[in-house]
N, C-alpha and C positions, 0 to 999 in steps of 0.2 A: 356793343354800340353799333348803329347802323349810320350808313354815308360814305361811300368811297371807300369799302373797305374789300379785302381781297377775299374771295369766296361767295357764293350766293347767301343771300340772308336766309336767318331763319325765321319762317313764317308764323305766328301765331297769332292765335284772336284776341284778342285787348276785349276784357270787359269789365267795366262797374269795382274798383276794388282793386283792381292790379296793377303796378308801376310801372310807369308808361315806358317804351325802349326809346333807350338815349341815341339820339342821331344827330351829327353835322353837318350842315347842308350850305350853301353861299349864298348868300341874297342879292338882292337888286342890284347892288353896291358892288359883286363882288367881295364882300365880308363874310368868314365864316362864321355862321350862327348855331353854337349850341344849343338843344332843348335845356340844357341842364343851368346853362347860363339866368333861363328863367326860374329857378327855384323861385320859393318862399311867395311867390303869388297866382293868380289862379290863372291858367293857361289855355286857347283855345287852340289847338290842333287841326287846322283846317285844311282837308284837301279838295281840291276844285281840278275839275278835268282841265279845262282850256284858256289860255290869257286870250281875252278879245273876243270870247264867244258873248252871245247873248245876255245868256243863263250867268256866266260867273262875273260879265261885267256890271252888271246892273247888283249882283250879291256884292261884290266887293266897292261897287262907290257905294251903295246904303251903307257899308261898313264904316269907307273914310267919311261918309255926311254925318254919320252917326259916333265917331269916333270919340268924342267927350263920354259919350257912357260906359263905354268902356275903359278910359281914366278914372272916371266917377269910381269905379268898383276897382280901380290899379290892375285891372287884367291885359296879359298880354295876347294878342295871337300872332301865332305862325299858319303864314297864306300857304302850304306847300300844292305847287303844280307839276307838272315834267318838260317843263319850256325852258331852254337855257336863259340863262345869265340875260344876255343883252335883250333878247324878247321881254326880258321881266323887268326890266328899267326901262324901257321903251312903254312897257304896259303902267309902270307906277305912275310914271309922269304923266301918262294919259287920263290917268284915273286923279291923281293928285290935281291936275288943271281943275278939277271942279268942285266948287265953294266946301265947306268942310261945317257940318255945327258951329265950330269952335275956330275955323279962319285957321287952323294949325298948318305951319309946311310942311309938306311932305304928305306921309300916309297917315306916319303912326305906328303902322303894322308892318312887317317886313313880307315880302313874296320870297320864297324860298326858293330854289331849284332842283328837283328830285331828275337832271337829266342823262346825268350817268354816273353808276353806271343807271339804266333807265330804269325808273321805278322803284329803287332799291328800298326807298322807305316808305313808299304806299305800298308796296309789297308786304316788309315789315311790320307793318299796323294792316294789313288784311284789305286792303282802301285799292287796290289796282284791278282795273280791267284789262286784261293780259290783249281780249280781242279788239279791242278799240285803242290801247297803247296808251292810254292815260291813268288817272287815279280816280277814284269814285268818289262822290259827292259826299264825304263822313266828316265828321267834326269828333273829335278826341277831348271832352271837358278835363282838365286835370287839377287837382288840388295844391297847394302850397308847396307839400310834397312830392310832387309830381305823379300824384297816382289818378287813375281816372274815376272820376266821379258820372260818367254820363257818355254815350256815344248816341251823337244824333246821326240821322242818316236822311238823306234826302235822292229822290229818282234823280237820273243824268238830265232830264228837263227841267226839271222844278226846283227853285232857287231853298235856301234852307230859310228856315222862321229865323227871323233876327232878335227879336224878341223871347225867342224858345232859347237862346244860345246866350243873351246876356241873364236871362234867367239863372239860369244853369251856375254859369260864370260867379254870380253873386250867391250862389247857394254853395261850391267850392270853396270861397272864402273860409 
């Protein structure tokens, strides 16, 4: 399992076919959030370098504007970035202020915090840029059974297809 644990992680490449590494991380809220907690439905594994940058704000309100389709298909995502706790409730509620699909409160989604120790789970899943100190723009598609079905990958500028990810999402199913 990775998240707070004593020792450096170990590093391995996730691809297509392999069960995804179990990690606990805190979210918005300060709650701890299990990957595992999401069994039994199809999970998107998102890492984004920066809360409030450009690039990942505009990814993540198309997400809460679009958030009915991803109910539609019962998929869950985890937003993981390396920004504490209060940065990331600060950023939900910024993000949640604007209209939603579906009018729903909140996000939907949970912002995780991978910020210490730092990076330990974009580490984990191969997703950190060690020289920039963040996580790489990857998405982790995972199965019912938490194996991954799909790693999208998107450049540190350019936002991921949202459409290429609920695709995916509902082919997991």
């Amino acid at each position: 399992m990775v998240g707070h644990s004593a020792g450096a992680p170990q590093i391995v490449v996730l691809t297509p076919g392999q069960q995804a590494a179990e990690f606990s991380l805190r979210n918005q809220h300060g709650e701890t959030v299990a990957l595992s907690a999401r069994s039994g439905r199809p999970v998107a594994v998102m890492f984004y370098p920066f809360a409030f940058s450009r690039v990942c704000g505009s990814e993540l309100a198309q997400i809460h504007q679009r958030w009915a389709e991803f109910a539609d298909i019962d998929a869950a995502l985890l937003a993981i970035s390396c920004e504490p706790v209060h940065t990331l409730r600060a950023y939900a509620e910024a993000l949640s202020a604007e209209p939603s699909e579906d009018h729903a409160q909140g996000l939907g989604f949970e912002l995780l915090s991978d910020f210490w120790p730092h990076g330990e789970v974009a580490q984990a899943y191969d997703s950190f840029d060690a020289e920039k100190g963040c996580p790489v723009r990857n998405t982790f598609i995972l199965d019912p059974g938490q194996r991954i079905t799909q790693v999208i990958s998107s450049p540190m500028g350019q936002p991921r297809d949202l459409d290429e990810v609920l695709a995916a999402l509902a082919r997991a199913r």
